[in-house]
Residue frames relative to the residue before (quaternion, step in Angstrom):
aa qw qx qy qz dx dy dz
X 1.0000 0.0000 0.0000 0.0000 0.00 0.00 0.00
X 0.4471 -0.6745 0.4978 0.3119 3.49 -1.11 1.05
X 0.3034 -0.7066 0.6258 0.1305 3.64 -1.21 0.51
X 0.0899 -0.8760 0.4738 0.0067 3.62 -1.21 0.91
X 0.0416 -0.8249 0.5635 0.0157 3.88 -0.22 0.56
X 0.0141 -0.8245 0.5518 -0.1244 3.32 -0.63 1.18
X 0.3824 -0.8178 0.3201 0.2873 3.62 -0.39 1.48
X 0.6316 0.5269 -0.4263 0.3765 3.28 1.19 -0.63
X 0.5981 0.4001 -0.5071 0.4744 3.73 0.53 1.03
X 0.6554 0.4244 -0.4359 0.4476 3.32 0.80 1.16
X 0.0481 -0.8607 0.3599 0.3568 3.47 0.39 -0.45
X 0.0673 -0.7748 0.6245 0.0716 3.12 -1.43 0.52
X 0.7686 -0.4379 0.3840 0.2647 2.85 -1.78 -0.23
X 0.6692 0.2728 -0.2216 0.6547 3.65 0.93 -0.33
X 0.4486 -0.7276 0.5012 0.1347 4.28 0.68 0.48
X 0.3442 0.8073 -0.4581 0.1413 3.29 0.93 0.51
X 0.3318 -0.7754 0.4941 0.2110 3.48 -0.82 0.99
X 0.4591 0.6155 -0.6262 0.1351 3.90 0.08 -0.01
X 0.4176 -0.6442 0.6408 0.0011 2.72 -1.91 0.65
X 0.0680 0.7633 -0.6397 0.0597 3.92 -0.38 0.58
X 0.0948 -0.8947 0.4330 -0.0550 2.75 -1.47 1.81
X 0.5908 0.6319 -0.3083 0.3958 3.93 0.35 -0.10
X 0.9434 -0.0470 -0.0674 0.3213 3.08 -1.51 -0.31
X 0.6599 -0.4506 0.3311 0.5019 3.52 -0.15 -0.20
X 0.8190 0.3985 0.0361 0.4113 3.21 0.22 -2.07
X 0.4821 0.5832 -0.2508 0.6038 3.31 2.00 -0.71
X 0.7664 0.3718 -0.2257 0.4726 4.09 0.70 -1.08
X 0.5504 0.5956 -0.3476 0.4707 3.63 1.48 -0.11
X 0.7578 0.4723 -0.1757 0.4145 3.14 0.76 -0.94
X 0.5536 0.6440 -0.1209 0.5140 3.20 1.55 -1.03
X 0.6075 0.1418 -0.1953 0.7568 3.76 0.81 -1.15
X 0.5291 0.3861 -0.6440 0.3952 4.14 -0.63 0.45
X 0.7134 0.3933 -0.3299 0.4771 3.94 0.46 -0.76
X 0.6689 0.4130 -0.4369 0.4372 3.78 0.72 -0.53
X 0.6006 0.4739 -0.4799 0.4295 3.81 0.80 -0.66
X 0.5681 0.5325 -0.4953 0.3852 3.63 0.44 -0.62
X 0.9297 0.2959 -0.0519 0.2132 2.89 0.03 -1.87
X 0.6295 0.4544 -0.2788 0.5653 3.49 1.84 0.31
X 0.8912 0.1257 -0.1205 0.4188 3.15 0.84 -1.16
X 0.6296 -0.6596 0.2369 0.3353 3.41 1.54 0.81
X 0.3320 0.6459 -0.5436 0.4208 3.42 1.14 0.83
X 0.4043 -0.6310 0.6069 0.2647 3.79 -1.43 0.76
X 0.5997 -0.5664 0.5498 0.1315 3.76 -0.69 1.49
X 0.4093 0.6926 -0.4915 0.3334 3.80 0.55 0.95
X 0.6630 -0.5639 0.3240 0.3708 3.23 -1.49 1.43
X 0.6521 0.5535 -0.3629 0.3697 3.82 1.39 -0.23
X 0.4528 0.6843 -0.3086 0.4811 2.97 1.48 -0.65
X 0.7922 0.3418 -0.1425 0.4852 3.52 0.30 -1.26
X 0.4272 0.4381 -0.4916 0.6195 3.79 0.90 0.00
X 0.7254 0.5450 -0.2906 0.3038 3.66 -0.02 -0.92
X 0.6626 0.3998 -0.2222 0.5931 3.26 1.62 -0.44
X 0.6197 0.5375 -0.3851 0.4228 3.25 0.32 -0.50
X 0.8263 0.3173 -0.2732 0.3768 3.27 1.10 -0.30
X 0.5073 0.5276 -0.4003 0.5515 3.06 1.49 0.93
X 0.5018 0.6815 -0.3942 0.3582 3.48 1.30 0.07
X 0.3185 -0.7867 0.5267 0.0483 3.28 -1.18 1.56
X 0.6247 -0.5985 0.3892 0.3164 3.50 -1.32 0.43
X 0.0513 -0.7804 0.3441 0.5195 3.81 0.20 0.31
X 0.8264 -0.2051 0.3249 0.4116 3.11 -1.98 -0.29
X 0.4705 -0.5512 0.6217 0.2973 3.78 -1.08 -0.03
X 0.1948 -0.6331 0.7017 0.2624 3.99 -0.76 0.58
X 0.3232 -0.6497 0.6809 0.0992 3.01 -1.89 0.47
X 0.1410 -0.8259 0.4880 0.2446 3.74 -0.37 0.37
């Protein structure tokens, strides 16, 4: 199952909307570099525990 993390269920200070979707280990790594590099978080093996546990199942597509 794909996994999603999506900032606008966190708030900040700059309102940023991304979204980051796929694999697990692929969306960990992915939102660890955007917190660094957008919203000033330090890219740390806590950090990324820290996400993983805010990761959501995604939605199901419909066609």
């Amino acid at each position: 199952m794909r996994k999603v993390v999506d900032c606008r269920d966190f708030p900040s200070e700059t309102q940023c909307s991304l979204a980051i979707t796929g694999e697990e280990d692929e969306v960990v790594r992915a939102a660890g570099e955007h917190a660094a590099s957008v919203h000033g978080h330090e890219n740390t093996p806590e950090l990324r525990n820290q996400i993983r546990t805010m990761l959501k199942d995604e939605a199901p597509q419909h066609a």
